[in-house]
N, C-alpha and C positions, 0 to 999 in steps of 0.2 A: 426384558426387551422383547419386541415383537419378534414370534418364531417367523414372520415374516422374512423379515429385514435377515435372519440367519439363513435363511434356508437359497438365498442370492448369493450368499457371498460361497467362497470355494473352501474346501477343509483349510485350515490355519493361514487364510488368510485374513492379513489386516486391511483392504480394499473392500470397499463394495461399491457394483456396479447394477443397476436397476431400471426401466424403462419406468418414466412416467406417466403414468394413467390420466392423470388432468385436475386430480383430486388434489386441492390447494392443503385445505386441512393438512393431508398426510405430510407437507414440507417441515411444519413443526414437529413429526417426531422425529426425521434425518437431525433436526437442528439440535434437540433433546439429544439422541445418540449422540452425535458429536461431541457435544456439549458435557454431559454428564457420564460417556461411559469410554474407559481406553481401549474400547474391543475394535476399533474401524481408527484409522489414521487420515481416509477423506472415503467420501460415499460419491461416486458418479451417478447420476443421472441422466440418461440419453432419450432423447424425445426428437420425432418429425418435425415437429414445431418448440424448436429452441427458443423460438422469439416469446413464443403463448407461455413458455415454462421460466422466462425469466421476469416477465410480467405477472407473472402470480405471485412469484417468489419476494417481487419488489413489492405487491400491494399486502404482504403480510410483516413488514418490517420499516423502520423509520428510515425514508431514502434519506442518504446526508452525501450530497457533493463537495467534495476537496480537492485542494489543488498545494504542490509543492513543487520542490526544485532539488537539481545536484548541481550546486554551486562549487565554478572551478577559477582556482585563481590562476596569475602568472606562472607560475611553477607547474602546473598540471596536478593541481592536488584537488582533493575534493572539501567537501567541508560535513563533517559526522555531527551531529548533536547526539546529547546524551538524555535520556530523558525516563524515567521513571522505571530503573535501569536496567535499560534497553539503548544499544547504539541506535540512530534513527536518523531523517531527513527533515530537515524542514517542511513543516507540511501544515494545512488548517483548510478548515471548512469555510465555504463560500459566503461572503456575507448578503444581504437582501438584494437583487438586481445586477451584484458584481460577477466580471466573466471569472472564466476559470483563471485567464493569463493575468488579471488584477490580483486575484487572491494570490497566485503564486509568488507573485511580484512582493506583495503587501506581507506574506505571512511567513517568505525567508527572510525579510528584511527585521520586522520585529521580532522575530525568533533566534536572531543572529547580530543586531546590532548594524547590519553590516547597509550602508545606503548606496543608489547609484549603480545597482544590479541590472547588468544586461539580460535582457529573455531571450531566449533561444528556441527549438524549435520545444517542440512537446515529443516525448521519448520513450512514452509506455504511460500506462493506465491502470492501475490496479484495484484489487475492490475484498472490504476487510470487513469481517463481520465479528459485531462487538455487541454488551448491552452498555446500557446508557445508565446515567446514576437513576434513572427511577426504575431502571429494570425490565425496559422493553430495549427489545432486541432492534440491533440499527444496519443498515449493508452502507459500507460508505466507499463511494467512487472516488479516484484520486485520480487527477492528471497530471504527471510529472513533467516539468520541461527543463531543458539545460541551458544553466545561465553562466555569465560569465563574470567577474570581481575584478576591478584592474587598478583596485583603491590598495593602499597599505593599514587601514585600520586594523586593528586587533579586534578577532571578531565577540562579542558578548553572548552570554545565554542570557534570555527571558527567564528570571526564575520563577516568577509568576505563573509560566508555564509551566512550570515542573520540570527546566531544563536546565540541568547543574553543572553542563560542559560543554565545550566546545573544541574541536580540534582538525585540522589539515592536515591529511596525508593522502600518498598516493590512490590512486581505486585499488590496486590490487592489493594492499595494505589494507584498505578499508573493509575490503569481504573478509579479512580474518578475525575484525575484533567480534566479539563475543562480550554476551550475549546479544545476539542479533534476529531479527522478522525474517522469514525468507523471504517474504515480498520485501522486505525490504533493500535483500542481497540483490533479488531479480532487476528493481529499479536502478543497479550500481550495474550490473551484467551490462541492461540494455545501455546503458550510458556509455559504458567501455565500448559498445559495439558499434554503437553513434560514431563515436571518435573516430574509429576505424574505419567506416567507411569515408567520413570526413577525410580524414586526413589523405585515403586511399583516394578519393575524389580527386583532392588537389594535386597529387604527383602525378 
């Protein structure tokens, strides 16, 4: 590892925080460290120009826009998919010309069986960095919105997808199953926080 990258961080810490210089190149070895070594758990980078440093960062990696949902039925439950096992959301990438609130629409619906899905507003945004099956690395943007179920179908997994379950229960139920994404906890938080002010609205 670069004595650089050590001489940032603090005695036995697993943070590291860095100012970035402008040097694109260098974002591939943070991604490497990450990647390859359990000495740093995330690496911050602070820069004047946030915007110039997430515009580098996008043009050395496969952008991929997605869009999903936290699908709630009559009962105030949510709806978990299970998928490559991992608890999860419904969720897919954009296809050619579609907005984000189509994909959302279109990719809880086939991922869940479930038709006739109300949109709701959009509730957080996250963004996950993976490689791809040929091995170039991808940042993928997801826009989550909350929808609503007011069908009684029994909902289906896509197995196609690689998703081998499906289940409703409450949200604070749902942040305990395990194994779980934290972004994906985060997307259930902001949702629970939605409600709340929601509901706080209307009293």
């Amino acid at each position: 590892m670069n004595e650089d990258l050590l001489a940032e961080s603090g005695p036995g810490s697993n943070q590291l925080a860095l100012p970035y210089r402008g040097i694109k190149n260098a974002l591939f070895q943070y991604l490497d460290t990450l990647e390859k070594s359990n000495r740093f758990e995330s690496i911050m980078l602070y820069s004047n120009d946030v915007a110039t440093l997430f515009d580098d960062l996008k043009s050395l990696l496969n952008w991929v826009p997605a869009a999903g949902g936290v699908i709630e039925n009559n009962n105030g439950q949510i709806l978990l998919i299970h998928r490559r096992g991992f608890w999860d959301l419904p969720k897919g990438k954009l296809d050619a010309q579609e907005t984000s609130k189509g994909a959302a629409l279109r990719e809880c619906s086939e991922e869940t069986g479930l038709n006739n899905l109300l949109l709701g507003k959009k509730i957080y945004e996250s963004y996950h960095l993976y490689r791809e099956n040929n091995g170039q690395r991808a940042l993928k943007k997801t826009k989550w919105f909350s929808m609503q179920y007011t069908g009684d179908k029994i909902p289906e997994p896509q197995l196609e997808e690689d998703i081998t379950d499906v289940m409703w229960m409450a949200p604070e139920q749902a942040l305990l199953k395990e194994p779980m994404f934290q972004n994906v906890r985060s997307v259930i938080e902001s949702f629970m926080r939605y409600k709340q002010d929601k509901e706080g609205f209307r009293l």
